[in-house]
C-alpha positions as a printed Julia matrix, in Angstrom:
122×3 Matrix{Float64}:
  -0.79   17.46   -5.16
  -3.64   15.4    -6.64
  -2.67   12.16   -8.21
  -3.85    8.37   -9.08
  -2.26    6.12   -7.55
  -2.86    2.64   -9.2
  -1.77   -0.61   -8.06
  -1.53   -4.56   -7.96
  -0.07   -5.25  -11.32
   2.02   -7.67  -12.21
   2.67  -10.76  -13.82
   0.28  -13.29  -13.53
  -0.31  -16.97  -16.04
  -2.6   -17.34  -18.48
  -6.06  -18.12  -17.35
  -5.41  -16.27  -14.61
  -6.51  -13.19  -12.94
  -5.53   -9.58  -11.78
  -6.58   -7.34   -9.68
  -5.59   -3.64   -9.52
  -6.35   -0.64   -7.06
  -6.91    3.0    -8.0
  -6.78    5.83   -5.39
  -6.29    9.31   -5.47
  -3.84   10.76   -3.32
  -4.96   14.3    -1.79
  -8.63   14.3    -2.93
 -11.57   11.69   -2.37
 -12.95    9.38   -5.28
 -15.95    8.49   -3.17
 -18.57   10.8    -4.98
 -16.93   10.4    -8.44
 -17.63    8.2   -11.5
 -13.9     6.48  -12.4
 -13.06    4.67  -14.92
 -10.65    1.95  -15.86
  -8.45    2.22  -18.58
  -5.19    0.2   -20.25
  -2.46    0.63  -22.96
  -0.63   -2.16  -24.77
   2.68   -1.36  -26.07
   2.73    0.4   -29.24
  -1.46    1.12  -28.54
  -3.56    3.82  -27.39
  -5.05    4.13  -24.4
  -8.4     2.08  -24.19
 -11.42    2.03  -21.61
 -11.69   -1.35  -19.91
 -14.91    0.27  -17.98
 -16.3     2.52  -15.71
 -17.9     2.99  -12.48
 -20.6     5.61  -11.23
 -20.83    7.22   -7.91
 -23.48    5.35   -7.28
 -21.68    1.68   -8.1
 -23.33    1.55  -11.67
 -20.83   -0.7   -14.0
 -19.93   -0.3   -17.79
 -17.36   -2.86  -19.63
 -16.08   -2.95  -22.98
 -17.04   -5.9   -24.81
 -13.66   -7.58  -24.52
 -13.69   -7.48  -20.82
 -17.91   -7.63  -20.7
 -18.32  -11.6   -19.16
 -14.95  -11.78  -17.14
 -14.15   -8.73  -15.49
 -15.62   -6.64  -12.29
 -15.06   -3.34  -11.14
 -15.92   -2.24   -7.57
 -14.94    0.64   -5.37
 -14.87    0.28   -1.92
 -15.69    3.84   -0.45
 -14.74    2.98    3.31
 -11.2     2.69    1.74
 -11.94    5.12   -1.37
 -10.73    2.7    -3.7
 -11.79    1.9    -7.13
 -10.78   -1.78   -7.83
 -10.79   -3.85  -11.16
 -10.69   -7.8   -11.41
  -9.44   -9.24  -14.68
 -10.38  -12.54  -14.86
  -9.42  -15.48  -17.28
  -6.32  -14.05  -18.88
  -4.81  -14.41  -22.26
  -1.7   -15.53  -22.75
   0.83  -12.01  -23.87
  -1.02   -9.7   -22.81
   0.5    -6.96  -21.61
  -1.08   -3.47  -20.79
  -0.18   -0.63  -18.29
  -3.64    0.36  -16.88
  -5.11    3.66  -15.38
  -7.41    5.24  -13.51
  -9.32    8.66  -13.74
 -12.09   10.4   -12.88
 -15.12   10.68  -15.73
 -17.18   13.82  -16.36
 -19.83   14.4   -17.99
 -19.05   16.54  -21.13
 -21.48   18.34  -23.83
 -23.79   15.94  -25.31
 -23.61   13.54  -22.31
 -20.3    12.02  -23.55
 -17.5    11.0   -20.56
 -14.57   12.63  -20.81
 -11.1    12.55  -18.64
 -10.06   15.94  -17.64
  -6.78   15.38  -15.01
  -3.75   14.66  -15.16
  -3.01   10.45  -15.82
  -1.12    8.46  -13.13
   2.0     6.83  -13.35
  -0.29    3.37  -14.48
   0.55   -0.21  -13.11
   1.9    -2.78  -15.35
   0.12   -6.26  -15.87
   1.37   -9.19  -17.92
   0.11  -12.42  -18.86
   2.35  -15.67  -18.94
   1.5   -18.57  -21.08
C-alpha cells in the first residue's frame, strides 16, 4: 500500500534547526512535485513549500529566508531544513504529492501520512 513516510522530527532549542525526510513507501517520488506541509495544535494544515520534479522551490513567506527543501532522487527523498527556530513551536508536518488541478492551482489528492512531530525549546 502507498504511503508517506515522514521523518526526523523532534525536539530541538530555539534558534535551532530541523530537518525532516519524506518518502513514499511502494511508489517513487522521483518524477513528482511534493510539497511540505505542517499543523500546529488546534490549526489547519498549512504549506511550508513545495518542490517540482525538476528541483524548482516555493516557500511560504514565514519560512521564505530560513528554510530549504531538497529531494535527493538517488534515495527518493524529499527533505526540508527548518532553520532558526522559534521558541514553542510546535507542528506535526507532512508530505504529499502536488497536482496540477483546473486553473493551474496545486492540489493534494492521496491519502496524508501519519506526519512527524517537531518542537521548539526555549
Amino acid at each position: 500500500q502507498e504511503q508517506f513516510v515522514e521523518s526526523g522530527g523532534g525536539s530541538v532549542q530555539a534558534g535551532g534547526s530541523l530537518t525532516i525526510s519524506c518518502a513514499r513507501a511502494g511508489s517513487s517520488l522521483v518524477d513528482k512535485a511534493v510539497g511540505w506541509y505542517r499543523r500546529a495544535p488546534g490549526k489547519e494544515r498549512e504549506l511550508v513549500g513545495r518542490i517540482g520534479s525538476g528541483g524548482d522551490t516555493f516557500y511560504v513567506q514565514s519560512v521564505k529566508d530560513r528554510s530549504t527543501i531538497s529531494r535527493d532522487n538517488g534515495k527518493d527523498t524529499i527533505y526540508l531544513q527548518e532553520n532558526r527556530l522559534r521558541p514553542g513551536v510546535a507542528a506535526v508536518y507532512y508530505c504529499n504529492i502536488l497536482y496540477k488541478g483546473a486553473g493551474g492551482a496545486w492540489c493534494v489528492r492521496d491519502p496524508w501520512g501519519r506526519g512527524t512531530q517537531g518542537t521548539v525549546s526555549s
